[in-house]
FIRO-12427 format. One line per 8 residues: number of its first residue (from 1); for each residue x negated, y, z of C-alpha. Coordinates in nm, 4 decimals. Layout:
! FIRO-12427
NUM	X Y Z; ...
! end
This chain:
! FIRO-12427
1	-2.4902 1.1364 18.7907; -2.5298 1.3570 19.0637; -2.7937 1.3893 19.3519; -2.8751 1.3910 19.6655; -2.7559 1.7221 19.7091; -2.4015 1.6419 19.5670; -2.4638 1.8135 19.2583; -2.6276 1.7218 18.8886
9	-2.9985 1.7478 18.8573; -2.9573 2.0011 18.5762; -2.7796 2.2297 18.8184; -3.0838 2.2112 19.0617; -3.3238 2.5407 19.0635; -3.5798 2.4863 18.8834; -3.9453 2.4770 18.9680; -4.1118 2.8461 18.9100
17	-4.4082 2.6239 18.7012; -4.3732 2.3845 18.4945; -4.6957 2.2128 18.5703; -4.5332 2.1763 18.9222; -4.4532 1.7952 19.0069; -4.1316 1.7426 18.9688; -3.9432 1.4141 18.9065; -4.0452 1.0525 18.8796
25	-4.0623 0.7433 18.5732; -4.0612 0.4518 18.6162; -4.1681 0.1227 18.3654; -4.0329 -0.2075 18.4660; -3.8471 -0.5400 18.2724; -3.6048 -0.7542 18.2974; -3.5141 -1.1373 18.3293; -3.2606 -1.2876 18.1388
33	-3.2949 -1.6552 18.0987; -3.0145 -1.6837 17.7782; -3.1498 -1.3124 17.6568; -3.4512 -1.1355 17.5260; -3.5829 -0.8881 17.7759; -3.9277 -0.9416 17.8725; -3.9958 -0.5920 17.6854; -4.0500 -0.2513 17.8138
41	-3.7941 -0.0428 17.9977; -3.7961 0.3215 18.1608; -3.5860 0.4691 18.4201; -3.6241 0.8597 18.5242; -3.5455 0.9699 18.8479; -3.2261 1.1949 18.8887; -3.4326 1.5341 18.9137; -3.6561 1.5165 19.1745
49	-3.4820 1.2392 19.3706; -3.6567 0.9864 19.3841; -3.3961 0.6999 19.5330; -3.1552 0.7485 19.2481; -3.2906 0.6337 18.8952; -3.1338 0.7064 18.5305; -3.1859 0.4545 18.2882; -3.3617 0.5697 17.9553
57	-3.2326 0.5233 17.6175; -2.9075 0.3944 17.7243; -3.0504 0.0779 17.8907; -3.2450 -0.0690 17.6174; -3.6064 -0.1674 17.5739; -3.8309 0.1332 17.4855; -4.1253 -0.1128 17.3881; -4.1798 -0.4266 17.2677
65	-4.4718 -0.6788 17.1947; -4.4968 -0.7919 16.8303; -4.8259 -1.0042 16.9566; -4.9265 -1.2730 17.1917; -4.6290 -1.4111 17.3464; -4.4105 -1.1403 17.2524; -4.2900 -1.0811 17.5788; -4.4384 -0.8456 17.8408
73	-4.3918 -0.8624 18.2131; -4.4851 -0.6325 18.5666; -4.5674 -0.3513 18.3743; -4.7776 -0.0715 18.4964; -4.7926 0.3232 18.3901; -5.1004 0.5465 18.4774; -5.2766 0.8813 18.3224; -5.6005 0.9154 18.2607
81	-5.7203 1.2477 18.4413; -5.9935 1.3495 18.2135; -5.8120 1.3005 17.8618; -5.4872 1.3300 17.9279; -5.3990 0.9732 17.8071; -5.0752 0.7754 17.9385; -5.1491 0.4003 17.9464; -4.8699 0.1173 17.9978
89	-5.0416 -0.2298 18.0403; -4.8169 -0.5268 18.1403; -4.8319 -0.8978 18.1592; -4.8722 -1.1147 17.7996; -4.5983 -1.3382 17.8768; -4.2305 -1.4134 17.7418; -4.0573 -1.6795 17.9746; -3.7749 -1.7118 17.8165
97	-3.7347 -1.8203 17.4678; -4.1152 -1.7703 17.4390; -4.3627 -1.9981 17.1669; -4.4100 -2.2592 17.3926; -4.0795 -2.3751 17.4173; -4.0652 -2.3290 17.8358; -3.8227 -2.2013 18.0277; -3.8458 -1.9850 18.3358
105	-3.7078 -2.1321 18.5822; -3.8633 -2.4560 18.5809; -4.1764 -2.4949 18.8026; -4.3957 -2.7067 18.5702; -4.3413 -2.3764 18.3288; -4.4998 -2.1701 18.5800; -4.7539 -2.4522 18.6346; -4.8994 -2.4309 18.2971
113	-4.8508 -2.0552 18.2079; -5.0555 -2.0138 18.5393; -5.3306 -2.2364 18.4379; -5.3168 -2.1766 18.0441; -5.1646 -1.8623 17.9548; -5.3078 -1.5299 17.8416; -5.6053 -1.3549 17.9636; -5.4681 -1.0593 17.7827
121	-5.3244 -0.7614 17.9110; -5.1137 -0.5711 17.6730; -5.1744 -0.1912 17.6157; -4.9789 0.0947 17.4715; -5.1134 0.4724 17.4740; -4.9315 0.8104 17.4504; -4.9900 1.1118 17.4789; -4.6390 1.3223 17.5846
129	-4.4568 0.9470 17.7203; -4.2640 0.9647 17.4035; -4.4473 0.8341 17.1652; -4.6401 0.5149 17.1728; -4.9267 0.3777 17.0310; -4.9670 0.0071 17.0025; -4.9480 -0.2961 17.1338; -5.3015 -0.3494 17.1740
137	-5.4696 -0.6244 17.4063; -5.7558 -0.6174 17.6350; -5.8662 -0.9707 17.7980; -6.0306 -0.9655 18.1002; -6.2034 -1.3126 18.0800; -6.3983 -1.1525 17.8240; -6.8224 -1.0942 17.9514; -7.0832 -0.8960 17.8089
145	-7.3013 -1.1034 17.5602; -6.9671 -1.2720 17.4254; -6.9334 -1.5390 17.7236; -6.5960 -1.5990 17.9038; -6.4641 -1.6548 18.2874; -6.2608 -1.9821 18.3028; -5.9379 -1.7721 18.3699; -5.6018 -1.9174 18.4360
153	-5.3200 -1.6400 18.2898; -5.3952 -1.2918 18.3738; -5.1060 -1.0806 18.5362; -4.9635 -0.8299 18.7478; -5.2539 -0.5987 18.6736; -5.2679 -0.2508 18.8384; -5.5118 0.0766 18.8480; -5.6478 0.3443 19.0503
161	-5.8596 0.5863 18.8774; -6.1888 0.6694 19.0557; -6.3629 0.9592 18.9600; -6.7088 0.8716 19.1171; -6.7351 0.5235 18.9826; -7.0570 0.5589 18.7907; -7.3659 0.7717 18.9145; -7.4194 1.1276 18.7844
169	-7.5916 1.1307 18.4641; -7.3747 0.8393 18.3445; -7.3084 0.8451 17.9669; -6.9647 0.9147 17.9266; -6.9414 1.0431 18.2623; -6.8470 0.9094 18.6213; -6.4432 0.7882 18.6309; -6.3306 0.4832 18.5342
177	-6.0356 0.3183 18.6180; -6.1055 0.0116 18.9004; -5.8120 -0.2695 18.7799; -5.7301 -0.5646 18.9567; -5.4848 -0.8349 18.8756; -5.3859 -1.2218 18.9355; -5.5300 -1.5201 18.8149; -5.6193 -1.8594 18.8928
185	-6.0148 -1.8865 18.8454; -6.1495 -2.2302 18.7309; -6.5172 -2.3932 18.8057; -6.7368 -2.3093 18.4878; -6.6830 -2.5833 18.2674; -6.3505 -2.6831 18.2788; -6.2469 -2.5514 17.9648; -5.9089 -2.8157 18.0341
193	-5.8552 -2.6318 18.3681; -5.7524 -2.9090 18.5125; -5.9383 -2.8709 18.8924; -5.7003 -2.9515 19.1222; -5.9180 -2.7574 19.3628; -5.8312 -2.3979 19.2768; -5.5489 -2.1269 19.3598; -5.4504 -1.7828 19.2488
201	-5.7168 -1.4737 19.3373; -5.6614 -1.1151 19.2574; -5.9819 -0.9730 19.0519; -6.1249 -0.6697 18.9519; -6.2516 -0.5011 18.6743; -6.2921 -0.1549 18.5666; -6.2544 0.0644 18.2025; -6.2445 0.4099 18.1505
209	-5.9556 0.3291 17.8520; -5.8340 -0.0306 17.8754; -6.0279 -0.1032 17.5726; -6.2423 -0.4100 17.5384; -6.5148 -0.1581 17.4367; -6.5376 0.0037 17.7725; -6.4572 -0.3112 17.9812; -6.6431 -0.4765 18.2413
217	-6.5206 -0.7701 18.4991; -6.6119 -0.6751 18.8828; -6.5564 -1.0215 19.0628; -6.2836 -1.1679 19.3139; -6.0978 -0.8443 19.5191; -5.8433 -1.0867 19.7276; -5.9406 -1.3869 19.8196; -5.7252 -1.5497 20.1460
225	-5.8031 -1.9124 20.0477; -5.4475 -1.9619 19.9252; -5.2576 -1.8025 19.6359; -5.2494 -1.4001 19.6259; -5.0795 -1.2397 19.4157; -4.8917 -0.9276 19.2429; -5.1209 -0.6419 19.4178; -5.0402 -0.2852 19.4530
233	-5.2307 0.0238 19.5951; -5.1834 0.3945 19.7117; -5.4737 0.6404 19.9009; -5.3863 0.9250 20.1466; -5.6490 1.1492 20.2514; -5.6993 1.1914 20.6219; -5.6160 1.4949 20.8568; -6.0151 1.4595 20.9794
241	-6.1814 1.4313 20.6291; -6.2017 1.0840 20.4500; -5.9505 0.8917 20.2684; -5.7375 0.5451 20.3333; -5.6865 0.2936 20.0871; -5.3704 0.0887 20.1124; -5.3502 -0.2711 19.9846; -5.0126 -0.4477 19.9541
249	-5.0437 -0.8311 19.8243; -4.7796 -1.1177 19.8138; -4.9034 -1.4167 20.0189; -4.7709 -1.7447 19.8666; -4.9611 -1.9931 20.1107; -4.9416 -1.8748 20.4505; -4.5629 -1.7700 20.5076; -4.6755 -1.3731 20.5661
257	-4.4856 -1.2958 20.2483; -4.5796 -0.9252 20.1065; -4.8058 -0.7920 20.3078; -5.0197 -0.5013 20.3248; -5.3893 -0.4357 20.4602; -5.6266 -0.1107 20.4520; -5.9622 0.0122 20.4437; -6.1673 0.3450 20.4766
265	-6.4201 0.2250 20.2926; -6.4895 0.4652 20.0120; -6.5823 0.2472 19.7399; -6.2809 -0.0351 19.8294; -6.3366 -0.2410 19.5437; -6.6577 -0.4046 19.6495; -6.7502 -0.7098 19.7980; -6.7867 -0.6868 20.2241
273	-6.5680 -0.4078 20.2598; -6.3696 -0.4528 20.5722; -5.9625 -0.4493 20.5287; -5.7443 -0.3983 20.8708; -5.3772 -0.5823 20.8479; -5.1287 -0.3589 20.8699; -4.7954 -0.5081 20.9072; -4.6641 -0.8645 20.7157
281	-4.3327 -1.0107 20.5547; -4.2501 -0.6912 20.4026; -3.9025 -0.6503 20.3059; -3.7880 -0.9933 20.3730; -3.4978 -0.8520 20.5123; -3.3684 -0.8133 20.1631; -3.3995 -1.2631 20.0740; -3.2129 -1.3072 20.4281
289	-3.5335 -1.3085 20.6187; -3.7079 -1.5515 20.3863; -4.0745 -1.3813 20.3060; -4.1182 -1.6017 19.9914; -3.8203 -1.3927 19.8370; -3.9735 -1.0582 19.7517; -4.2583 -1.0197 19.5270; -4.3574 -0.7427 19.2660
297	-4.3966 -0.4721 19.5086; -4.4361 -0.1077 19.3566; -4.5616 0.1362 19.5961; -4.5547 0.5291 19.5519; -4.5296 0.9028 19.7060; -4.2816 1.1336 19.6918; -4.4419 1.4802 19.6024; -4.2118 1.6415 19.8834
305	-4.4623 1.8756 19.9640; -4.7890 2.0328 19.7911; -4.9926 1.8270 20.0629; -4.8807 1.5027 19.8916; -5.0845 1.4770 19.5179; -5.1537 1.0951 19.4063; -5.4393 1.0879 19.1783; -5.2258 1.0512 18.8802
313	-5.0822 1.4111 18.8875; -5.4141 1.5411 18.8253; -5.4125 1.7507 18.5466; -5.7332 1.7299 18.2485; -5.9981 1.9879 18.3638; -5.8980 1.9752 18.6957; -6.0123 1.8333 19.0475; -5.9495 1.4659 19.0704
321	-5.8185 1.4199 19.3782; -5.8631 1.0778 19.5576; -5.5591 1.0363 19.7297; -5.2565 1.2466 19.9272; -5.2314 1.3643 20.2504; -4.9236 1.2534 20.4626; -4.7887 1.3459 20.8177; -4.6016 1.0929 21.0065
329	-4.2659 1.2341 21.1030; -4.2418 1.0562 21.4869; -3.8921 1.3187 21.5135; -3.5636 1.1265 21.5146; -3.4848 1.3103 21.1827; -3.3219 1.0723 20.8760; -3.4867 0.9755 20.5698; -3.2794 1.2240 20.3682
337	-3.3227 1.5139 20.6251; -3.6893 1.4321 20.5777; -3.6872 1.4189 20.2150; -3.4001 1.7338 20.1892; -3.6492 1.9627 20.4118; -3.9848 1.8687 20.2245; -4.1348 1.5912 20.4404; -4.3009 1.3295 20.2560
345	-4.2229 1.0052 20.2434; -4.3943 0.6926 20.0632; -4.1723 0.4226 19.8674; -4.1918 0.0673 19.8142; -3.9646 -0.1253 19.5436; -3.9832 -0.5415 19.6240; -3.8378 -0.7453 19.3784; -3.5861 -1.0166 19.5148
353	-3.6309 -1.3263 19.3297; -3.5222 -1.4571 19.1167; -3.2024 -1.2164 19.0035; -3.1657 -0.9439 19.2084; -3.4441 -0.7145 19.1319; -3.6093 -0.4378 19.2955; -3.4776 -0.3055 19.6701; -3.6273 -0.0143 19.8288
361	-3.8404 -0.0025 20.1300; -3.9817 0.3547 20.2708; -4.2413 0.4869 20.4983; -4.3151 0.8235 20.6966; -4.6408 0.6634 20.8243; -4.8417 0.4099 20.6097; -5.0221 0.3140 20.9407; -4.6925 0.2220 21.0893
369	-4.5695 0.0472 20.8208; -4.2048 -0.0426 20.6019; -3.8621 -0.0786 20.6601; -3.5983 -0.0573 20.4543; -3.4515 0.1943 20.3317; -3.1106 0.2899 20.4704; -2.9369 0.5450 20.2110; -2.6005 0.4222 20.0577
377	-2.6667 0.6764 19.7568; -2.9375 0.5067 19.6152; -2.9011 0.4144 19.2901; -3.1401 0.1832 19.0669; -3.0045 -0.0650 18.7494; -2.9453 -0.4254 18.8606; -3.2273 -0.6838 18.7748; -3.4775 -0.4110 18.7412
385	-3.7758 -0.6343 18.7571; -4.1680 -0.5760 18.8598; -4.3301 -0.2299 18.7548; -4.4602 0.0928 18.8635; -4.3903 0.4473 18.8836; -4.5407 0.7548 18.8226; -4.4938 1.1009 18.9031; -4.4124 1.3794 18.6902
393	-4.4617 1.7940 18.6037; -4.1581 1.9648 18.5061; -4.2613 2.0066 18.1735; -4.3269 1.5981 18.1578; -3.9974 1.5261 18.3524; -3.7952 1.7840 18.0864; -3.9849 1.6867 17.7890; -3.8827 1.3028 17.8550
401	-3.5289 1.3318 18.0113; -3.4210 1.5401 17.6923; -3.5875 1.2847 17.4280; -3.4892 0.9435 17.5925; -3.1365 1.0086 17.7925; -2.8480 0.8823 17.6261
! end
């Protein structure tokens, strides 16, 4: 397939390292309501482009659950930046054709999964992206002492690493990974769940491996008094010293739709901390102006530049940084002339419910906000559901690309 720059990403130059960041992957599902696709799927970006996507192993699942439900849903991909360690955790839920005998598209389905399915996030580890370890599960209902939260399902669950979690001296040392996720949270007690007086919250939580061992439960991160779901997150650093964090939720009570809110607060996570709204009824555009249309939202840099480094490119050994830099462009210039002379620009993939999949948004200035993006090359699978994407080295975007592209 070729590129942006009209010819095939193998014909590109290559980077001089190749510990350079170079190329995207993304982890996502699908829905098929007379099918069985609620498993794991990976696209790679064509070279370093990151609006045009190559499906992996010629379009089929990569992973699949053999426990819980056996399905797995909004999937999410992140590296540990001590060890090394990939880590795909995703939703413990099969819609379609699952043990419960409900079907997707009905409401009471959602109804009870939301107030009576898992707690359990399922986990695969690897070390290279090619090989997999797992499925393991980690359930975040789960307190110290053995006790439980009253948890509806747990889903949607995302990470950003934080290297100064824990105070120095800390057995173990200071990162951990601060996760947050969706779930309806019932009074203590009601083991039936059946308050009527209740809606959907996104927690927190934190582990330094998404193992039970190392987890602990934070408390609510989202609360709007309606239902909140499906969150996703990205940090810049700013040009005077300090660092935003960027929170983009799906509103399901209030008609705003997707939107997103920030803070430079440094530790984000914790009750009190005071979030500005940004813009609301991101990419509604795509559902014919109806906000409720889009969920799922994935949000990412490009790695244009050397100023832009998310936190997951950080290498093991090597300075965890706690977000990326990024200019706004203010210029007239096009998205691709942007991209083409090494500005950076952020992405955002909203799912369009319920069959369409994931449409891109972009940004040149997080503070300004979305809109979509208008670029009649890009390229991405139809009824590519909820995920994430990371960014790649060379050597990571080489090593997969020649072991998974058929």
């Amino acid at each position: 397939m070729a590129g942006a720059t009209g010819k095939p990403a193998s014909d590109r130059a290559p980077a001089p390292d190749g510990d350079d960041p170079y190329g995207y992957l993304l982890v996502h599902f699908l829905e098929d309501p007379d099918g069985y696709a609620e498993r794991i799927y990976m696209d790679l970006s064509d070279g370093d482009d990151p609006r045009r996507w190559l499906p992996l192993n010629g379009g089929e699942p990569i992973l699949t659950s053999s426990i819980g439900t056996t399905g797995v849903r909004d999937p999410h991909i992140t590296r540990n930046p001590e060890t090394g360690v990939w880590t795909i955790v995703a939703t413990d839920l099969r819609v379609f054709g699952g043990p419960e005998g409900l079907h997707g598209r009905d409401a009471a389905a959602w109804r009870y999964w939301t107030r009576h399915g898992s707690t359990n996030l399922v986990v695969w580890r690897s070390d290279d992206l090619i090989h997999w370890r797992g499925p393991d599960t980690i359930d975040v209902s789960r307190l110290p002492g053995g006790g439980r939260l009253e948890l509806g399902m747990a889903w949607a669950c995302e990470s950003l690493w934080v290297p100064d979690y824990y105070p120095q001296g800390h057995p173990g040392g200071r990162g951990a990974f601060v996760i947050y996720w969706s779930s309806n949270v019932y009074p203590d007690g009601d083991a039936a769940h059946e308050s009527s007086d209740v809606h959907t919250q996104v927690l927190w939580g934190l582990t330094r491996d998404f193992t039970q061992e190392t987890y602990e439960y934070g408390g609510v991160f989202v609360d709007t008094g309606g239902d909140a779901i499906d969150t996703t997150m990205v940090r810049r650093r700013l040009p005077g010293g300090g660092v935003r964090t960027y929170r983009i939720t799906k509103d399901n009570s209030f008609g705003r739709g997707i939107w997103m809110d920030s803070t430079d607060a440094a530790r984000w996570w914790e009750p009190g901390t005071e979030w500005r709204v940004v813009q609301t009824r991101i990419g509604a555009e795509y559902a014919g102006g109806d906000a409720g249309g889009v969920e799922g939202p994935a949000v990412f840099a490009s790695h244009a530049v050397d100023m832009v480094r998310p936190v997951d490119m950080v290498r093991p050994g090597g300075a965890a940084a706690e977000g990326a830099a990024v200019e706004s462009r203010g210029d007239g210039r096009s998205d691709a002339q942007c991209d083409a002379d090494g500005s950076a620009a952020w992405y955002l993939f909203v799912d369009v419910i319920p069959d369409v999949g994931y449409r891109p948004m972009v940004s040149h200035d997080l503070d300004a906000g979305w809109e979509p993006l208008r670029d009649p090359g890009f390229s991405l699978a139809a009824h590519t559901k909820h995920g994430g994407v990371i960014a790649l080295t060379r050597d990571e975007y080489d090593r997969v690309r020649a072991a998974m592209l058929r």
